[in-house]
N, C-alpha and C positions, 0 to 999 in steps of 0.2 A: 587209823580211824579219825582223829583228831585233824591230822591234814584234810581230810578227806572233807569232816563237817567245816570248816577254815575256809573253804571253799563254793560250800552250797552258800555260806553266810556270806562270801565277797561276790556270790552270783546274787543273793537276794539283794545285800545292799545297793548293787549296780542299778537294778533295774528301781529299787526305792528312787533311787537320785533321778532316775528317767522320768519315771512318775512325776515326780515332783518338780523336774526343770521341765515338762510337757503340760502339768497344770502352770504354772508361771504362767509360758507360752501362751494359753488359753485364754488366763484371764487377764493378760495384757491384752491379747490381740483377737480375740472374739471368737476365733478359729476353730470352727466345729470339726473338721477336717480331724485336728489333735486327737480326738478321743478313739480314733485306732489308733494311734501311737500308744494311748494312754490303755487301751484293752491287750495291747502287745505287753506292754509292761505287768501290765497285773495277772495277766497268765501265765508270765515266767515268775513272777512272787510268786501266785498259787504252786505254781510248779514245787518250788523250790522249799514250799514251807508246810505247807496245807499237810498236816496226817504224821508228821515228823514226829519224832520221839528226841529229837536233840531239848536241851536242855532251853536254849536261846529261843528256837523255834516257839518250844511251848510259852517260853515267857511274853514274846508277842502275839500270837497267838489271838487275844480281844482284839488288838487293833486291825489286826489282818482281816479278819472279818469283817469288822468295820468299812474298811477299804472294799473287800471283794461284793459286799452287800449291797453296800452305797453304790458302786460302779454298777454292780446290775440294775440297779433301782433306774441311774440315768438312762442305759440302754431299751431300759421300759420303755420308760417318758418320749424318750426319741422314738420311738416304733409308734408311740400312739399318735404323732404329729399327724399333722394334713399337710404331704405334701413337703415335709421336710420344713414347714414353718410353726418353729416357736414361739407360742403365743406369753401372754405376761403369765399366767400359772405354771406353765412349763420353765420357763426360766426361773423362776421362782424357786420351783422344787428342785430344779438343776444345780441352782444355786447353793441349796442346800447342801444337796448330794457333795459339792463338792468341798464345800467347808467341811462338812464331818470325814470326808477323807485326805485334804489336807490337815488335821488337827490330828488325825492316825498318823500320818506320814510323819509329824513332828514329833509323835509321843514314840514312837518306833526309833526314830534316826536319837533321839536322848535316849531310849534304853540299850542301845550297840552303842551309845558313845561319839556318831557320827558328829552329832552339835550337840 
């Protein structure tokens, strides 16, 4: 059992670090394109964590939400564009969206011990 959870937690970390080296990516390079990369990643988190009764699971648990909430939030904001152009409010809120899910991603990777 023990192996077993050892495992969902090295599949959740994996894709924590994808997330998180795919926002880099993003806001180095403006690259809207990334945020499938970044919805791939956070559906294999949700996958791997969302509903869990493991003990780690529950203890992130806040922040994941965090992350899953905030990524829907962006995915609004980009549906409501015109035409796929974001305007100074949209970036703004985007902006947001993704400090509070980088600021998950860090409080996550110190409670597993990653950094």
């Amino acid at each position: 059992m023990e192996q077993e959870a050892n495992q969902h937690h090295i599949a959740f970390i994996t894709q924590l670090v994808r997330l998180n080296g795919t926002m880099a990516e993003l806001f180095k390079s403006g690259n809207l394109e990334l945020f499938g990369e970044m919805n791939r990643a956070v559906k294999e988190m949700y996958r791997e964590q969302h509903g869990s009764e493991d003990e780690v699971f529950r203890a992130i648990d806040p922040d994941c939400e965090v992350i899953y909430e905030n990524f829907d939030m962006i995915i609004a904001v980009l549906r409501t564009t015109e035409d796929g152009v974001i305007d100074e409010g949209a970036r703004k809120a985007i902006n947001k969206f993704l400090h509070n899910i980088d600021e998950a991603v860090v409080n996550i990777a110190s409670l597993l011990g990653v950094i």
